[in-house]
C-alpha positions as a Markdown table, in Angstrom:
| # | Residue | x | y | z |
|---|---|---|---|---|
| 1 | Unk | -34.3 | -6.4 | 25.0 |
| 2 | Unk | -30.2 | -7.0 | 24.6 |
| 3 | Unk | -28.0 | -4.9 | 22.6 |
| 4 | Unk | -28.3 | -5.5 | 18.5 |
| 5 | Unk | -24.7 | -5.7 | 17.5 |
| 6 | Unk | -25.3 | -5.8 | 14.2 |
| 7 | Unk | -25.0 | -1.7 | 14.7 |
| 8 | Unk | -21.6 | -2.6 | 15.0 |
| 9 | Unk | -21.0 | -3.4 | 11.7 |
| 10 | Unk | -22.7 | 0.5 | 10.7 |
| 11 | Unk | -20.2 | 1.6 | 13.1 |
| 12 | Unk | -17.5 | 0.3 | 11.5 |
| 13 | Unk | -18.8 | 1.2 | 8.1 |
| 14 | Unk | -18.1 | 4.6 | 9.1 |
| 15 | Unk | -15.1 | 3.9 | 10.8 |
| 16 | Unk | -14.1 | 2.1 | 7.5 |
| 17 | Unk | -14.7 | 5.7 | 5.3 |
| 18 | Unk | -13.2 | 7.6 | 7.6 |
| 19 | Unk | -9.9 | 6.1 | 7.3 |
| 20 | Unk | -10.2 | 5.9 | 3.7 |
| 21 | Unk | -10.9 | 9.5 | 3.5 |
| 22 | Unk | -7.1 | 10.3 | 3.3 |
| 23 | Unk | -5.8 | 12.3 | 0.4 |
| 24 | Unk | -2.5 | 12.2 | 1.1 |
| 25 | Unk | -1.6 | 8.7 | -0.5 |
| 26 | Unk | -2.4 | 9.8 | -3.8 |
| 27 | Unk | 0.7 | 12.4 | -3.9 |
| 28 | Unk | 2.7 | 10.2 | -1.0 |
| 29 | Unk | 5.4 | 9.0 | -3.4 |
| 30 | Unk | 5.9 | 12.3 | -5.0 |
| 31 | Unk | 6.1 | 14.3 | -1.2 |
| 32 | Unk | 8.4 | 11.6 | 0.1 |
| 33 | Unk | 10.4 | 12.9 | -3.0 |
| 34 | Unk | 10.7 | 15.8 | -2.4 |
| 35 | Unk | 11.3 | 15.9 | 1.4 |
| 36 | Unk | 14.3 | 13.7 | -0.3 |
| 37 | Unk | 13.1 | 9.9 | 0.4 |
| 38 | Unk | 13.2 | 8.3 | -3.4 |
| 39 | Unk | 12.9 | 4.4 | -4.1 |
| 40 | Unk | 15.4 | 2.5 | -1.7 |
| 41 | Unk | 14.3 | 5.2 | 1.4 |
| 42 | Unk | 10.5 | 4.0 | 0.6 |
| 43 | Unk | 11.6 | 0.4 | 0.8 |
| 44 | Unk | 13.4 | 1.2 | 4.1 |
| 45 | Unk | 10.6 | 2.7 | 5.6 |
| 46 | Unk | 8.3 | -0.5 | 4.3 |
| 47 | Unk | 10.6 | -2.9 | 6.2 |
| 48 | Unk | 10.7 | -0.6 | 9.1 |
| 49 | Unk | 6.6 | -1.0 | 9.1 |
| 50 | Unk | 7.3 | -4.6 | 8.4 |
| 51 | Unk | 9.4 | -5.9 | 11.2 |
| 52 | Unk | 7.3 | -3.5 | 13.6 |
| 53 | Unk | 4.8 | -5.2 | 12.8 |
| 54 | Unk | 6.1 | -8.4 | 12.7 |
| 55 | Unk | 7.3 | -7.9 | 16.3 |
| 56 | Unk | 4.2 | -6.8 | 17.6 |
| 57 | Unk | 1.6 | -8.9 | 15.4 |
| 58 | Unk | 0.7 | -11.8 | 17.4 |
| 59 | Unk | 1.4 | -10.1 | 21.2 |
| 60 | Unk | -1.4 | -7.5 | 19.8 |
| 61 | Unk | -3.9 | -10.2 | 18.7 |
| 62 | Unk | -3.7 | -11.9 | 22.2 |
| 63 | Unk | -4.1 | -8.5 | 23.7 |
| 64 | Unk | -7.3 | -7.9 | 21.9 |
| 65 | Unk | -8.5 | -11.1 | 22.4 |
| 66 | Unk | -7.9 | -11.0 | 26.1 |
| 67 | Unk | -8.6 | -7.7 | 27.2 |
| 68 | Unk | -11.1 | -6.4 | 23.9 |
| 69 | Unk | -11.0 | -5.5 | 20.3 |
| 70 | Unk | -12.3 | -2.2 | 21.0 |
| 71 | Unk | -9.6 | -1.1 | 22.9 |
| 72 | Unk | -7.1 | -2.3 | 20.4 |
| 73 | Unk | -8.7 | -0.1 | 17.3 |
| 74 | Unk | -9.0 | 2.6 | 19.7 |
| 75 | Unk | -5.0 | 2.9 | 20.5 |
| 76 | Unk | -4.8 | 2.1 | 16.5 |
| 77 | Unk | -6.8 | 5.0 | 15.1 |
| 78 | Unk | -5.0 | 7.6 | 17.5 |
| 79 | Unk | -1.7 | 6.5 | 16.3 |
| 80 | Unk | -2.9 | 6.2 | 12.4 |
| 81 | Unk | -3.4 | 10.3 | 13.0 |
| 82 | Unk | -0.4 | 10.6 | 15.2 |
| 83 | Unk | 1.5 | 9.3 | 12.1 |
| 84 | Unk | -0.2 | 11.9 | 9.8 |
| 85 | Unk | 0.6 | 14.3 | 11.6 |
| 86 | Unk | 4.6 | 13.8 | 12.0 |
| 87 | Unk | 4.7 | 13.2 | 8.1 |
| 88 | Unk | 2.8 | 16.7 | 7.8 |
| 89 | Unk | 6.6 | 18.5 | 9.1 |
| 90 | Unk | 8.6 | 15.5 | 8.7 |
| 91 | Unk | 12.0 | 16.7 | 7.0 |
| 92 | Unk | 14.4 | 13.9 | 7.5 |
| 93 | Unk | 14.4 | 10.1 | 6.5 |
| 94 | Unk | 14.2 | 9.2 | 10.3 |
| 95 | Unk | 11.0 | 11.1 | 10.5 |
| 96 | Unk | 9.3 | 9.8 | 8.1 |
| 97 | Unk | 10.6 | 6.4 | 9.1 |
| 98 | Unk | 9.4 | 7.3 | 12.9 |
| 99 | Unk | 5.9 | 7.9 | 11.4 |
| 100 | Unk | 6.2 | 4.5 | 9.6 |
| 101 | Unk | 7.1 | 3.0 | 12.8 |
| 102 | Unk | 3.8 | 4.4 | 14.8 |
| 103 | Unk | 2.0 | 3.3 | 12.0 |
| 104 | Unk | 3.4 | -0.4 | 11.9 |
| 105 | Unk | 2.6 | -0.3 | 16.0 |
| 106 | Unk | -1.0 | 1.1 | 15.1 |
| 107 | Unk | -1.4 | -1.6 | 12.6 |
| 108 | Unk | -0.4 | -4.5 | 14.6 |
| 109 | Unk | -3.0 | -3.2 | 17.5 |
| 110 | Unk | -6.0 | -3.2 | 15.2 |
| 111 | Unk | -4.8 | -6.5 | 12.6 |
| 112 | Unk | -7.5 | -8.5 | 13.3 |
| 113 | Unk | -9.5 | -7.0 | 16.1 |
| 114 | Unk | -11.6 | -5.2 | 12.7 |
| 115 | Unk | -12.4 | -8.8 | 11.7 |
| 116 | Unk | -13.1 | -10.2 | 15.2 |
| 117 | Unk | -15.3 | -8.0 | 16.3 |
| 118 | Unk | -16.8 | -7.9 | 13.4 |
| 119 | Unk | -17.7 | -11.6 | 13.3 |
| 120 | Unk | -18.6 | -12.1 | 16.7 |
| 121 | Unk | -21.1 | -8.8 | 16.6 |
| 122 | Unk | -22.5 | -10.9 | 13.9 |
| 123 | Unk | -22.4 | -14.3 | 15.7 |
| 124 | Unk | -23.7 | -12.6 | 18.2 |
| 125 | Unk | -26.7 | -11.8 | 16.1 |
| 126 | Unk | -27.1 | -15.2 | 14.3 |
| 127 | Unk | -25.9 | -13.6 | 11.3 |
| 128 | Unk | -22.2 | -15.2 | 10.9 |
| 129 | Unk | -23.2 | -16.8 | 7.2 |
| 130 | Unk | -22.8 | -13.0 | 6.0 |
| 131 | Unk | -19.3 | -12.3 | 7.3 |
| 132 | Unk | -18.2 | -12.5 | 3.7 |
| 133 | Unk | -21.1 | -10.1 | 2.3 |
| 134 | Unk | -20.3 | -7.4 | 5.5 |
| 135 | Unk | -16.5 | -7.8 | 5.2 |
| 136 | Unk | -16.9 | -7.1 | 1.3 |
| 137 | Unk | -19.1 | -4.1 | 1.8 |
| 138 | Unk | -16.5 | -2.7 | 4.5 |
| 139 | Unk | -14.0 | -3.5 | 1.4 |
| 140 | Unk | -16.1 | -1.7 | -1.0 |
| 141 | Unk | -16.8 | 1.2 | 1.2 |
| 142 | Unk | -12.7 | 1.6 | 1.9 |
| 143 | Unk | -12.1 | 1.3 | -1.7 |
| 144 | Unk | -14.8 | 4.3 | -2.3 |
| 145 | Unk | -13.7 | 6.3 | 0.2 |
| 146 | Unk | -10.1 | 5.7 | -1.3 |
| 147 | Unk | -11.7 | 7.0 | -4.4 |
| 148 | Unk | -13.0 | 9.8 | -3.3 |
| 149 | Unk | -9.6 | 11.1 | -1.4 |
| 150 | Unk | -8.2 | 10.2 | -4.7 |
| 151 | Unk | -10.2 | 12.2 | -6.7 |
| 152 | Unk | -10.0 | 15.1 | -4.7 |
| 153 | Unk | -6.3 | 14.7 | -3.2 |
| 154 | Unk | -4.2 | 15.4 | -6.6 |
| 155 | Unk | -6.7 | 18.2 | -7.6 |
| 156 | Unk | -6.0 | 19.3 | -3.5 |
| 157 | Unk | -2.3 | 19.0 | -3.9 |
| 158 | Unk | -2.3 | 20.6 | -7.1 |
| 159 | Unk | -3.7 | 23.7 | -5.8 |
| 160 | Unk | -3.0 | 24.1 | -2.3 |
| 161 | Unk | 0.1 | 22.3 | -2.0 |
| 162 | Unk | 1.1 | 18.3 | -0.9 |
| 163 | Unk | 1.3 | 19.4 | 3.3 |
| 164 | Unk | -2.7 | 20.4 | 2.7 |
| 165 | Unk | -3.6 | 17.0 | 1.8 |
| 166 | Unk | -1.6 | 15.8 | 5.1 |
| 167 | Unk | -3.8 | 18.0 | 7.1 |
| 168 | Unk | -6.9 | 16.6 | 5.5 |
| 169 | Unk | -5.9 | 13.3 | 6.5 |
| 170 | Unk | -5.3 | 13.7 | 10.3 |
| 171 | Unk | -9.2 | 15.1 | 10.5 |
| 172 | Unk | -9.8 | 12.4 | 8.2 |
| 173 | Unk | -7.7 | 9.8 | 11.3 |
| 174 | Unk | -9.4 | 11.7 | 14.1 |
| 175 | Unk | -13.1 | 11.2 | 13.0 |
| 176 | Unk | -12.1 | 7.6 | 12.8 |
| 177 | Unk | -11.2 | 7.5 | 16.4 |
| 178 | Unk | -14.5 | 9.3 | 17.2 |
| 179 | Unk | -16.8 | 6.9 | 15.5 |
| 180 | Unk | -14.7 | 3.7 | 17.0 |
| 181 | Unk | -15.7 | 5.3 | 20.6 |
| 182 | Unk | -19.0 | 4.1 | 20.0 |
| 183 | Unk | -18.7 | 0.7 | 19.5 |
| 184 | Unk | -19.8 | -2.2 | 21.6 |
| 185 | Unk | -17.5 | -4.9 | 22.6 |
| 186 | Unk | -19.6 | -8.2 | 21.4 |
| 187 | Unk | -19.5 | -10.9 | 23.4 |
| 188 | Unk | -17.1 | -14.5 | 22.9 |
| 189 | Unk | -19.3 | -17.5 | 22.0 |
| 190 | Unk | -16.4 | -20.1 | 22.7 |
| 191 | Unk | -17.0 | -23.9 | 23.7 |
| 192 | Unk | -17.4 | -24.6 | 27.9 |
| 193 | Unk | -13.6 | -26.5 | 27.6 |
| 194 | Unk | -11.9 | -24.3 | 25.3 |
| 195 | Unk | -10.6 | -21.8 | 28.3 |
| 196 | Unk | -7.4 | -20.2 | 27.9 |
| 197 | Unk | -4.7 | -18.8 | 30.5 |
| 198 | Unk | -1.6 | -17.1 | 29.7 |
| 199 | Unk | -0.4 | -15.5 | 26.5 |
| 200 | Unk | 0.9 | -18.3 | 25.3 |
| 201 | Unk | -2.2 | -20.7 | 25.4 |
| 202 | Unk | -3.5 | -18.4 | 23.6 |
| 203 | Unk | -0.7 | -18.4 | 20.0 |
| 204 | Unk | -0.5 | -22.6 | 20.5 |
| 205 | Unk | -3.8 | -22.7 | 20.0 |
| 206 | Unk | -4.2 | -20.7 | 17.1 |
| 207 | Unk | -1.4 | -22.0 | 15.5 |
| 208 | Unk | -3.0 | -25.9 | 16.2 |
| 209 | Unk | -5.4 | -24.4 | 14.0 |
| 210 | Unk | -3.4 | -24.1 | 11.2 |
| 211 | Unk | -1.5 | -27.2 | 11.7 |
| 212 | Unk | -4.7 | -29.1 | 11.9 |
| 213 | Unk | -6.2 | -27.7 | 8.7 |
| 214 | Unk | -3.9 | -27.7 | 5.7 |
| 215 | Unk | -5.9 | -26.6 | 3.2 |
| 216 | Unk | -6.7 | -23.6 | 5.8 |
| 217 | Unk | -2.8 | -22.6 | 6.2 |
| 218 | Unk | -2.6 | -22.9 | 2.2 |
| 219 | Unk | -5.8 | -20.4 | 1.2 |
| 220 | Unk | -4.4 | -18.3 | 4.2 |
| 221 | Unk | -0.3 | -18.4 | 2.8 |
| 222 | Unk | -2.1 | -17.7 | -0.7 |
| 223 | Unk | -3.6 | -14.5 | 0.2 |
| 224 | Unk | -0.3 | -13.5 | 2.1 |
| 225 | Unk | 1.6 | -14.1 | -0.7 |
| 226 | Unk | -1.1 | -11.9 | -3.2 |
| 227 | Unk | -0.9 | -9.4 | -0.3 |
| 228 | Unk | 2.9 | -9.5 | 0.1 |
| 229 | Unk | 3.0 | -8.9 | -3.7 |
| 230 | Unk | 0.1 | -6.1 | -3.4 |
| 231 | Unk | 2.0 | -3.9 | -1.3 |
| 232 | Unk | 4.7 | -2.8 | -4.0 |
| 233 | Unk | 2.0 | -1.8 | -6.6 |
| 234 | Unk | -0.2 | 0.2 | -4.2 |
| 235 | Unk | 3.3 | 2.2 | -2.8 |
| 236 | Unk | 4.4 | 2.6 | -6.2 |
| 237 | Unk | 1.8 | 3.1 | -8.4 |
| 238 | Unk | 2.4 | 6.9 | -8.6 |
| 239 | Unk | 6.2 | 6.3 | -9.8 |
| 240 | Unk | 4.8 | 4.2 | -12.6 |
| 241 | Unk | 2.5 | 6.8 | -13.6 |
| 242 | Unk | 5.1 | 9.5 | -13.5 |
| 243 | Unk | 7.2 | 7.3 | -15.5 |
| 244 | Unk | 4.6 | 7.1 | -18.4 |
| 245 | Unk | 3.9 | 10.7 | -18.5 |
| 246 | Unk | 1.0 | 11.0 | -16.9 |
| 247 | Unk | 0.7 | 14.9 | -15.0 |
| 248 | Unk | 0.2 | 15.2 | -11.5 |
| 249 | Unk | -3.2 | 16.8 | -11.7 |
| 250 | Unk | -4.7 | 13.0 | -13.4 |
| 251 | Unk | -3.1 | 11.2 | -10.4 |
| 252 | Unk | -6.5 | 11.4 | -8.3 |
| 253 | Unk | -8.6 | 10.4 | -11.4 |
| 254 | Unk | -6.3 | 7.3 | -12.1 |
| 255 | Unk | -6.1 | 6.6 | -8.2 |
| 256 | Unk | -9.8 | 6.5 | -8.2 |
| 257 | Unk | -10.2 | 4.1 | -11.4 |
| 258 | Unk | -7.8 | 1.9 | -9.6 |
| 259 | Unk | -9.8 | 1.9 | -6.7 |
| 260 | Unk | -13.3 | 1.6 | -8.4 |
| 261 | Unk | -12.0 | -1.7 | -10.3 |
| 262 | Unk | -11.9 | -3.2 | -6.5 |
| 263 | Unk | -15.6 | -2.4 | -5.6 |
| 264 | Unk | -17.1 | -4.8 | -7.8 |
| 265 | Unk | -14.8 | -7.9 | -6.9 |
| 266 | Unk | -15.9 | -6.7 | -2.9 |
| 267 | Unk | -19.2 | -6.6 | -3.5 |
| 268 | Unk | -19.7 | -9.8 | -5.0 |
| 269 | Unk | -16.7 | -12.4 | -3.7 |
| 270 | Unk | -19.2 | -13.8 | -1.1 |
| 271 | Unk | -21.5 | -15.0 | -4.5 |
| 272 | Unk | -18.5 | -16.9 | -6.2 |
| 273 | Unk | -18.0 | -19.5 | -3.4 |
| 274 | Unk | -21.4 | -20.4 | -3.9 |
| 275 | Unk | -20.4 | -21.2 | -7.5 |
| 276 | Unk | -16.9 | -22.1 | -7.8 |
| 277 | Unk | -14.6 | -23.7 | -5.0 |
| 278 | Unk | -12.0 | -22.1 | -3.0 |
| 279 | Unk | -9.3 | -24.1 | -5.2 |
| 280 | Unk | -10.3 | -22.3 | -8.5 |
| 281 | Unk | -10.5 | -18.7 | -7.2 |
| 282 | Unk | -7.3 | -18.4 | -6.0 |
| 283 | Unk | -5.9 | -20.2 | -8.9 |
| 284 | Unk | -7.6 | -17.6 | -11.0 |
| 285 | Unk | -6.6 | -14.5 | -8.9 |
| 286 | Unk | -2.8 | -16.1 | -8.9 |
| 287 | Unk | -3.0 | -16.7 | -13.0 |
| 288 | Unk | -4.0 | -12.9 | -13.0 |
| 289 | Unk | -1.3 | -11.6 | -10.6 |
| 290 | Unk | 1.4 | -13.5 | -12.2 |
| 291 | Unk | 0.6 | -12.4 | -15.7 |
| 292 | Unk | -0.3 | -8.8 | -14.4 |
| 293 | Unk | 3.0 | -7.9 | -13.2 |
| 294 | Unk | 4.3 | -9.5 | -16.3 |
| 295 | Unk | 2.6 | -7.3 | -18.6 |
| 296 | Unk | 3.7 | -3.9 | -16.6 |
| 297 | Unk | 7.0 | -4.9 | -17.0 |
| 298 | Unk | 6.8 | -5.5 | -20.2 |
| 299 | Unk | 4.5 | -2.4 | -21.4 |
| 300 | Unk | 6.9 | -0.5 | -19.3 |
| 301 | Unk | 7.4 | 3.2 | -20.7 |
| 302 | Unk | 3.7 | 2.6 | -22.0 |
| 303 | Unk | 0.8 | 3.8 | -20.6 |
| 304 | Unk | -1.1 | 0.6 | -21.9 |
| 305 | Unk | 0.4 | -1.1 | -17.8 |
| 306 | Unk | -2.6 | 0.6 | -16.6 |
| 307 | Unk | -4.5 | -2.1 | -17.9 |
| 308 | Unk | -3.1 | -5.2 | -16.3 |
| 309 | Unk | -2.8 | -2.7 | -13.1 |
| 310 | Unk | -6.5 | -2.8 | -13.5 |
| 311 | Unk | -6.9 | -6.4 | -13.6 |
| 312 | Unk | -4.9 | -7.0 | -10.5 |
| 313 | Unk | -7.0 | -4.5 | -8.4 |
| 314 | Unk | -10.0 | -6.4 | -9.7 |
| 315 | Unk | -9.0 | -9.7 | -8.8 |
| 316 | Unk | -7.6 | -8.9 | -5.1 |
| 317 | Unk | -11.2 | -7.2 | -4.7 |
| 318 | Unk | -12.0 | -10.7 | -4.1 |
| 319 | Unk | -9.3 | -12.5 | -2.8 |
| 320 | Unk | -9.6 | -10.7 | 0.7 |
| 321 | Unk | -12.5 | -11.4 | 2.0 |
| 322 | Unk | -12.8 | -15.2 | 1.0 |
| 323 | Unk | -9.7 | -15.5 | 2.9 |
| 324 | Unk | -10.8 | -13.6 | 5.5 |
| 325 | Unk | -14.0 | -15.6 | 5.3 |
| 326 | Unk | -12.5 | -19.2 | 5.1 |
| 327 | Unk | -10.6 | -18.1 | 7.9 |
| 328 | Unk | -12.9 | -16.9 | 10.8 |
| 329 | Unk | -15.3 | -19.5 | 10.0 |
| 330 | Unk | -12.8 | -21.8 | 11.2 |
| 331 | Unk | -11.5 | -20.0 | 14.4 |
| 332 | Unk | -13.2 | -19.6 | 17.7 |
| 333 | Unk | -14.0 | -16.6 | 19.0 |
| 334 | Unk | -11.5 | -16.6 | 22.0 |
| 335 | Unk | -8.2 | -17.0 | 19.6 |
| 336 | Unk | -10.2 | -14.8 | 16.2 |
| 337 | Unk | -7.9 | -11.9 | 16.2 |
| 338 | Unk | -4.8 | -14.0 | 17.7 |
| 339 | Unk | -5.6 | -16.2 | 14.9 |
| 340 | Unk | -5.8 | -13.3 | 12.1 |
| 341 | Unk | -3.0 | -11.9 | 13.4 |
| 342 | Unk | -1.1 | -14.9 | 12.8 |
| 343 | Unk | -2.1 | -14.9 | 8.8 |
| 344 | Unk | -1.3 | -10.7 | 9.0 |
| 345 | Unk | 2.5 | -11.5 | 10.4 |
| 346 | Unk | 3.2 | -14.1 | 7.6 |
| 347 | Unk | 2.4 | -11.2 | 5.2 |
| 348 | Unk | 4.7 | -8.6 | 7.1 |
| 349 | Unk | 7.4 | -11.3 | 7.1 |
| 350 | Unk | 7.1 | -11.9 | 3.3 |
| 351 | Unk | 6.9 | -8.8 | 2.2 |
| 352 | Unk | 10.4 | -7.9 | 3.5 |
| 353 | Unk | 12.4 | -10.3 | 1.3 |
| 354 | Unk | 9.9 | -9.2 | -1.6 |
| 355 | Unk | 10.4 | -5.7 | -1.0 |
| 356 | Unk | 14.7 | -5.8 | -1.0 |
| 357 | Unk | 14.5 | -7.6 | -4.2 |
| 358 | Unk | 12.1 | -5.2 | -5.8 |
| 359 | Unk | 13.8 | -2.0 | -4.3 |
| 360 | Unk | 17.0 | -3.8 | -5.5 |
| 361 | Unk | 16.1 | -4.3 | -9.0 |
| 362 | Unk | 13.7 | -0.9 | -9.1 |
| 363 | Unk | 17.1 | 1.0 | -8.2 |
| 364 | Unk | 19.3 | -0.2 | -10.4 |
| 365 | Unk | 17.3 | -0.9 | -13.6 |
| 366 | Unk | 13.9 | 0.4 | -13.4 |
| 367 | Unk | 10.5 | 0.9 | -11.2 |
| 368 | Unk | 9.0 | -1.2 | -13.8 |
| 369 | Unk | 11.7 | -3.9 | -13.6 |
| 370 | Unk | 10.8 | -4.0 | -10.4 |
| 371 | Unk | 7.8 | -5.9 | -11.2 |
| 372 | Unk | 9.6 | -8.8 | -12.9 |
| 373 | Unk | 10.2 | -10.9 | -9.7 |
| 374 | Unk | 7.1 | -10.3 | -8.0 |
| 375 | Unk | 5.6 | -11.7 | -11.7 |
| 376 | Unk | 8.0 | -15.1 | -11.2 |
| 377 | Unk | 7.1 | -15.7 | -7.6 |
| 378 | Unk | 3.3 | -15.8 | -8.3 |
| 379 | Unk | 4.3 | -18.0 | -11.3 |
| 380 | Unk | 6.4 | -20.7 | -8.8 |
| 381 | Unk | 3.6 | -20.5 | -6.2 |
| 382 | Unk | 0.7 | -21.6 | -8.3 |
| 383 | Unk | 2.7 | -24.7 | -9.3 |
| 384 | Unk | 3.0 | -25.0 | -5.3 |
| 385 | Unk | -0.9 | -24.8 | -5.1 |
| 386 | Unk | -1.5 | -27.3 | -7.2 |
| 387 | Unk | 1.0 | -29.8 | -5.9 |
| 388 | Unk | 0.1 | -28.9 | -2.0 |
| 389 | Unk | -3.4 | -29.3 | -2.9 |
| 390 | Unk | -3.6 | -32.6 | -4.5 |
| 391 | Unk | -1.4 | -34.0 | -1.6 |
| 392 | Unk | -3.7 | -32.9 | 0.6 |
| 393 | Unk | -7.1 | -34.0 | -0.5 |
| 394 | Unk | -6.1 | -36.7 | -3.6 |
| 395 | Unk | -6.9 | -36.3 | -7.1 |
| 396 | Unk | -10.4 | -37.3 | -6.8 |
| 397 | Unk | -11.2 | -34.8 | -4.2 |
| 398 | Unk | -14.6 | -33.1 | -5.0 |
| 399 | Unk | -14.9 | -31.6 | -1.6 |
| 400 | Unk | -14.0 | -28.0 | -3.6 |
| 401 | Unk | -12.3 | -26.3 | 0.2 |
């Protein structure tokens, strides 16, 4: 009898919890503060993680894809509690940005190896139709777990101090690494001609995969772009909640309804492709980010921004794993995580531009003004959707990609 890698996939639902588990986002902003790294410092630090990234994105994903996945979210998970553990006595703004930096190099070693091993466990298995339902629980499970360190991290921090909630998190890190130990490196189910030598066979080939499948590139730079945008609400939530009055000890409770409006969207993304086409989903989630970030600038000082926060976290729920989805259904196993990696970079590269504007106008007018751009580029890119999209497949298309 073989191996059942679908146990993968309970693996890395642990995995998944474990590196939610970390209570030390919810009070982030506010210890960042007051180790004396306000706004523009954050923003620093977020392009420092960005170019890292960016640097070592696609090397990483032919590196997993070449030598194993496993190995690849191994390295990541020892440096996600490496980096916990130098913001636990950072004191200096190149500290903190050092631990940004191990993170951005943890992050690029795991983009996409999470995904690919995922999927081929599954294909593997026969059971690649329910990459979207798996990924969405693994989503709904990190957004619970996110709940759960929220819920108990400002109550934590509130009583034991912000450094406690760091030391959580490194246990939280190092369980993660323990539980990827046990995973099994699927097999690649590739074609007999599709061999690859050399690092560079292996980006050419997943970027012919994007060149050859338009409507693929566009789903894929719409999620980047929703993720790009994503980034500066889930660093700065806190701020905006300190600037509407709300105390410290409600942080976790807020954090956790944030997270909870996720779940849903997680659980159930995989149903609405079988009812509406890829077109009108991310149409929808854009509608709903551009207006979004328009109403929390405009209810700023007013508690009321929670609500189209809300919204936002409900439609991204989705948007991720019907990405994801459209994505690895499409790539071969040889070039998954090269190819993921590829979508990951374009988001790292995007969000640096995003992120100066935002820290620009943040700093000088407001954290809520920040919001205001982020709100006019989701407005400009669904008029690009539409008009790339009807290039691409004609006004009478009814294919619904």
């Amino acid at each position: 009898m073989g191996y059942d890698y679908l146990s993968n996939a309970k693996r890395q639902y642990w995995i998944t919890l474990f590196q939610a588990l970390i209570p030390a986002y919810v009070i982030e902003r506010l210890f960042w503060q007051a180790r004396g790294v306000g706004v523009q410092g954050v923003v620093w630090c977020e392009i420092i993680y960005a170019v890292t990234v960016t640097l070592l994105e696609i090397p990483s994903g032919i590196l997993a894809d070449r030598f194993g996945r496993k190995r690849m979210l191994l390295l990541g998970c020892l440096l996600d509690a490496a980096e916990m553990v130098i913001l636990l006595f950072a004191r200096s703004f190149w500290a903190f940005g050092l631990a940004v930096f191990l993170a951005g190099v943890g992050r690029a070693l795991s983009s996409g190896s999470g995904s690919a091993l995922l999927y081929d466990s599954l294909l593997a298995a026969g059971k690649q139709d329910g990459f979207e339902r798996t990924l969405g629980r693994l989503r709904a499970i990190d957004m619970a777990g996110s709940m759960a360190a929220a819920l108990s991290g400002g109550l934590l921090a509130n009583r034991l101090g912000f450094e406690f909630n760091y030391l959580i998190s490194a246990c939280a890190m190092g369980l993660a690494f323990l539980a990827a130990l046990t995973l099994r490196e699927p097999p690649m189910i590739t074609k007999p001609e599709s061999g690859l030598t050399g690092n560079l066979q292996y980006a050419k080939q997943a970027l012919a995969l994007f060149r050859a499948a338009p409507l693929l590139l566009l789903y894929c730079l719409t999620g980047t772009l929703l993720g790009a945008c994503l980034i500066y609400l889930d660093e700065f939530w806190q701020l905006l909640l300190e600037g509407v009055g709300v105390p410290v000890a409600l942080f976790g409770l807020v954090g956790a309804g944030l997270s909870l409006c996720r779940i849903p969207a997680n659980l159930f993304a995989y149903r609405l492709k079988e009812r509406h086409s890829y077109r009108a989903i991310l149409l929808a989630i854009l509608a709903v980010s551009a207006a979004g970030y328009l109403a929390v600038y405009l209810a700023r000082k007013n508690a009321l921004c929670l609500v189209p926060m809300a919204a936002m976290y409900l439609a991204a729920g989705a948007a991720d794993p019907l990405v994801e989805g459209y994505l690895h259904h499409r790539a071969e196993s040889q070039i998954r995580a090269t190819t993921e990696s590829i979508a990951s970079l374009a988001l790292r590269v995007l969000s640096i531009p995003l992120g100066l504007v935002f820290g620009w106008v943040s700093t000088r007018f407001s954290i809520f003004a920040g919001y205001l751009p982020l709100a006019m580029v989701c407005s400009v890119w669904v008029m690009v959707f539409l008009v790339w999209h009807r290039v691409k497949t004609g006004p009478a298309s009814k294919q619904g990609l």
